[in-house]
C-alpha positions in Angstrom: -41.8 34.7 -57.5 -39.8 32.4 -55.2 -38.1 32.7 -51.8 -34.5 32.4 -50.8 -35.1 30.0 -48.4 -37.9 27.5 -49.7 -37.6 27.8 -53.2 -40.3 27.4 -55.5 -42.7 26.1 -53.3 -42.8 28.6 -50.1 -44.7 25.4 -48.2 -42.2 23.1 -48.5 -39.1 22.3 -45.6 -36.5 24.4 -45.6 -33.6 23.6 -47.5 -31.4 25.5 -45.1 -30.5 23.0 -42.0 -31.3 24.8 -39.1 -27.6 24.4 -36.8 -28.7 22.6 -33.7 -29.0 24.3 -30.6 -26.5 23.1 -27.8 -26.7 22.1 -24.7 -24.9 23.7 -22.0 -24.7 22.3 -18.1 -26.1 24.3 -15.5 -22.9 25.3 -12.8 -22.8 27.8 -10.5 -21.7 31.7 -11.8 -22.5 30.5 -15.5 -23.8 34.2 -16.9 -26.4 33.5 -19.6 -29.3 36.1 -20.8 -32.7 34.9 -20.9 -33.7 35.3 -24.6 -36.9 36.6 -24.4 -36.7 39.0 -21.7 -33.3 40.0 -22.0 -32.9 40.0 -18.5 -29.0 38.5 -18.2 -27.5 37.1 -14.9 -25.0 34.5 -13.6 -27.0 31.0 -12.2 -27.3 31.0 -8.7 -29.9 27.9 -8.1 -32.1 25.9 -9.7 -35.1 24.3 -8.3 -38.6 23.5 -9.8 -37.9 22.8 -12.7 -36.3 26.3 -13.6 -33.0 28.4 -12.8 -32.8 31.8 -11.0 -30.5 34.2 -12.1 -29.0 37.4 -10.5 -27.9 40.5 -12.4 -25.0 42.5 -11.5 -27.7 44.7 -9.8 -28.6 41.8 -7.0 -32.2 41.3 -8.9 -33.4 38.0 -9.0 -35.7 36.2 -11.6 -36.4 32.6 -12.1 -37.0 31.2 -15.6 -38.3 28.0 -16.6 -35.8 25.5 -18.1 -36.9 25.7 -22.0 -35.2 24.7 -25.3 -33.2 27.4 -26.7 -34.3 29.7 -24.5 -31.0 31.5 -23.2 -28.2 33.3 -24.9 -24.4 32.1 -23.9 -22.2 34.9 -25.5 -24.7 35.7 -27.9 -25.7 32.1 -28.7 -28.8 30.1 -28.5 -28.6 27.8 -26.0 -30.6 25.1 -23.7 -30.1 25.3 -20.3 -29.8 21.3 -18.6 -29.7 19.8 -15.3 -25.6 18.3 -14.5 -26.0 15.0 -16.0 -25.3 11.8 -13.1 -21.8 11.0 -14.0 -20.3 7.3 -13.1 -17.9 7.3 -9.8 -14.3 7.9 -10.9 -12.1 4.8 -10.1 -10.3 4.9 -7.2 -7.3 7.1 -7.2 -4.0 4.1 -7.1 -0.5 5.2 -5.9 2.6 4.1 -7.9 2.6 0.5 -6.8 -1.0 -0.2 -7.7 -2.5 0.2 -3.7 -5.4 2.1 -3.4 -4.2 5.8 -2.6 -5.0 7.4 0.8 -5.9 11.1 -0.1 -4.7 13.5 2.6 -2.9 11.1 4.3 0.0 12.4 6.3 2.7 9.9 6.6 3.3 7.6 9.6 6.1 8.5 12.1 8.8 5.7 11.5 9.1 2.6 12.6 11.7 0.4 14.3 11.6 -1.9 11.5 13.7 -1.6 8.3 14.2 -2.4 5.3 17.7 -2.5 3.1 18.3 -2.4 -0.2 21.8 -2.9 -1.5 22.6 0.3 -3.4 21.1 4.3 -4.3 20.2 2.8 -6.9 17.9 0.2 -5.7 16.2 2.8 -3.1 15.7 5.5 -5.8 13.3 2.7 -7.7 12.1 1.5 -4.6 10.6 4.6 -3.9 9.8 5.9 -7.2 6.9 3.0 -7.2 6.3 2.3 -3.1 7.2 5.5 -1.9 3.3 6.5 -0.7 2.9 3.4 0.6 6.5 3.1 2.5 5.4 6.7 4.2 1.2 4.9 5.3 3.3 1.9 7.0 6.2 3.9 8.9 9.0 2.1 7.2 12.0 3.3 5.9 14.7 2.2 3.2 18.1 2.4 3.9 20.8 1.5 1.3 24.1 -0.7 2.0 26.8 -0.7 -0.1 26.8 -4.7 -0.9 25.8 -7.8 1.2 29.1 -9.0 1.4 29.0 -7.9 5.6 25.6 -8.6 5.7 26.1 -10.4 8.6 27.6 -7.9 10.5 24.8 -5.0 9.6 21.9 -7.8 11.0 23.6 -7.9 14.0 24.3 -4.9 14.4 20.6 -3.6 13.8 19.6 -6.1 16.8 16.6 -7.5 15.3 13.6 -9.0 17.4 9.5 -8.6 18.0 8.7 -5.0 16.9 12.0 -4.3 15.4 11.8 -6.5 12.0 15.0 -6.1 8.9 14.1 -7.1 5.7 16.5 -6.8 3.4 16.3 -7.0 -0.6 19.1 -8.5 -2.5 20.2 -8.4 -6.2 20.9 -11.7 -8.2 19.0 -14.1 -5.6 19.7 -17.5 -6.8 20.5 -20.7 -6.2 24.0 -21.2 -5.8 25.0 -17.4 -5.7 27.3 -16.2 -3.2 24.1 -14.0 -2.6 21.9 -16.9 -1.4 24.2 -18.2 0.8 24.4 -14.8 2.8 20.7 -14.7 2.9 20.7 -18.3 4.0 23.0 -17.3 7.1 21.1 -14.5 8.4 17.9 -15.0 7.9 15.5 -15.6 11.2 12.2 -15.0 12.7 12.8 -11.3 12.3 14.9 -10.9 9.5 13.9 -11.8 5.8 16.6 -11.3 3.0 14.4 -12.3 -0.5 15.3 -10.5 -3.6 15.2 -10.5 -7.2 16.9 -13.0 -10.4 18.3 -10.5 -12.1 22.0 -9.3 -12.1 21.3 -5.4 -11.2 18.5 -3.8 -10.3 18.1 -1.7 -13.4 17.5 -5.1 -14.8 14.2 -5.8 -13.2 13.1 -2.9 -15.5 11.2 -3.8 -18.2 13.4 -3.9 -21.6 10.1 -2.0 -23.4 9.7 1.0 -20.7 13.3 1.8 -21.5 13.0 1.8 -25.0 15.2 -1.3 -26.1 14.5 -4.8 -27.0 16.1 -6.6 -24.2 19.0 -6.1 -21.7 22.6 -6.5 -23.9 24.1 -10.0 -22.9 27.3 -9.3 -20.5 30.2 -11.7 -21.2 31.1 -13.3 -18.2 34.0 -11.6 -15.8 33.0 -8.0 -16.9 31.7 -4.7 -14.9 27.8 -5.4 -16.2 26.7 -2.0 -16.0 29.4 -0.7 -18.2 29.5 -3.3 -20.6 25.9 -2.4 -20.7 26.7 1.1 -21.3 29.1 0.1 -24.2 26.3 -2.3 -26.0 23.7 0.4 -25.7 26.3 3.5 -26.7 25.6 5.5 -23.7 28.9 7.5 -22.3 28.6 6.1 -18.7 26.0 4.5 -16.2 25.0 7.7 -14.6 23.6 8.8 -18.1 21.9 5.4 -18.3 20.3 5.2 -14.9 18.9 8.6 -15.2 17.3 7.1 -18.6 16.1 3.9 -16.7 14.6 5.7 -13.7 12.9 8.0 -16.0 11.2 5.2 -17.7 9.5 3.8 -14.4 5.7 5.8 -14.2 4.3 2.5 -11.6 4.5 -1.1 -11.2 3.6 -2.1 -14.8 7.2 -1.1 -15.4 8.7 -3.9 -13.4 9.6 -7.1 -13.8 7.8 -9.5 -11.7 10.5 -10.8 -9.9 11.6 -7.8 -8.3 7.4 -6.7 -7.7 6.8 -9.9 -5.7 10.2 -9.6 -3.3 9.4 -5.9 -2.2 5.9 -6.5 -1.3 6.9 -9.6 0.5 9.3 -7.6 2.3 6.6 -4.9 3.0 4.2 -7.0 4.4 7.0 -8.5 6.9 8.3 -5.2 8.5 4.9 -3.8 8.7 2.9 -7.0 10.3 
């Protein structure tokens, strides 16, 4: 004669693997059911080393912390303390600044900042938006530089009432530069960015293509990018570029480095 279970030799291990028992955090409300008493309640503390539970009756009964020795929905299980977990990172906003939870945002400031286009606010506060609202500043949008001179004076710059303005295609020898270079003071800063439009200063990767098309000279550059990419018209493609932005790891660092710079001079 020989068991099931042990074979030939009723001494020897079983050759059945016993399934391991899990373990299941204490929490508040868990319902479990001691196994041994039967007695079955939802966890309402646990001190000394064991956990009272309360029945739907209001009885109370504490129970010593044991392997295997509740039921969870009919199953064998051990009962453990809520294991220390590490401290979560800090929560970052968009532009990588640590976030300010429950924060309500600043009433405005005098100070501004301008950005030449929708299109460059829309980015602008996609990725600095929580962190425009902490300082007080807003973003306004122009439509060009080309009158630049005209809006500085207009705003009446001077202490507590700072411009900063950002400016596409920012180099040497632009037509761009040499506004900047006219109106620029101790409370105005024009800076900007290298590339040609802002949707350049995306990354070529977030949007899904292997660099910006080459423009020839003397043409629109956002439709000519439209045609080298086969999109119908530049709304459909800024849609696609906005889209692709999530935070600052989506920008170039041209255009990261000018807006901060402009941050930090409106708010000082």
């Amino acid at each position: 004669m020989h068991s099931r279970d042990y074979g030939r030799d009723v001494l020897a291990p079983s050759a059945r693997a016993r399934p391991a028992i899990p373990e299941i955090e204490l929490e508040p409300d868990l319902v479990v059911e001691d196994a041994t008493s039967g007695f079955c309640g939802a966890v309402v503390a646990t001190e000394h080393g064991g956990v009272t539970l309360e029945d739907r009756h209001g009885a109370r009964r504490l129970f010593p912390l044991e392997p295997g020795a509740f039921l969870l929905e009919g199953r064998r299980v051990t009962l453990v303390r809520p294991r220390r977990r590490a401290p979560s990172a800090p929560a970052r906003t968009a532009s990588g600044s640590l976030a300010v939870a429950g924060h309500q945002a600043r009433v405005a400031r005098a100070s501004r900042i301008y950005v030449e286009g929708l299109h460059d606010a829309a980015l602008v506060e996609r990725v600095w938006g929580d962190d425009l609202r902490i300082e007080g500043v807003v973003v306004e949008s122009l439509d060009g530089v080309d009158d630049l001179p005209g809006v500085v004076e207009a705003f009446r710059p001077g202490p507590g009432r700072r411009l900063g303005v950002l400016v596409d295609h920012l180099v040497a020898g632009s037509k761009e530069s040499r506004i900047a270079a006219s109106v620029t003071g101790d409370h105005v800063l024009v800076t900007g960015h290298p590339y040609i439009d802002i949707w350049q200063a995306v990354k070529p990767a977030s949007v899904g293509i292997s660099a910006w098309p080459v423009v020839p000279r003397g043409q629109p550059w956002k439709e000519g990018v439209c045609r080298a990419l086969g999109v119908s018209e530049p709304a459909e493609m800024w849609r696609r570029v906005l889209s692709s932005v999530d935070d600052y790891g989506d920008l170039e660092v041209g255009l990261l480095r000018a807006v901060e710079h402009l941050i930090d001079f409106v708010a000082a």
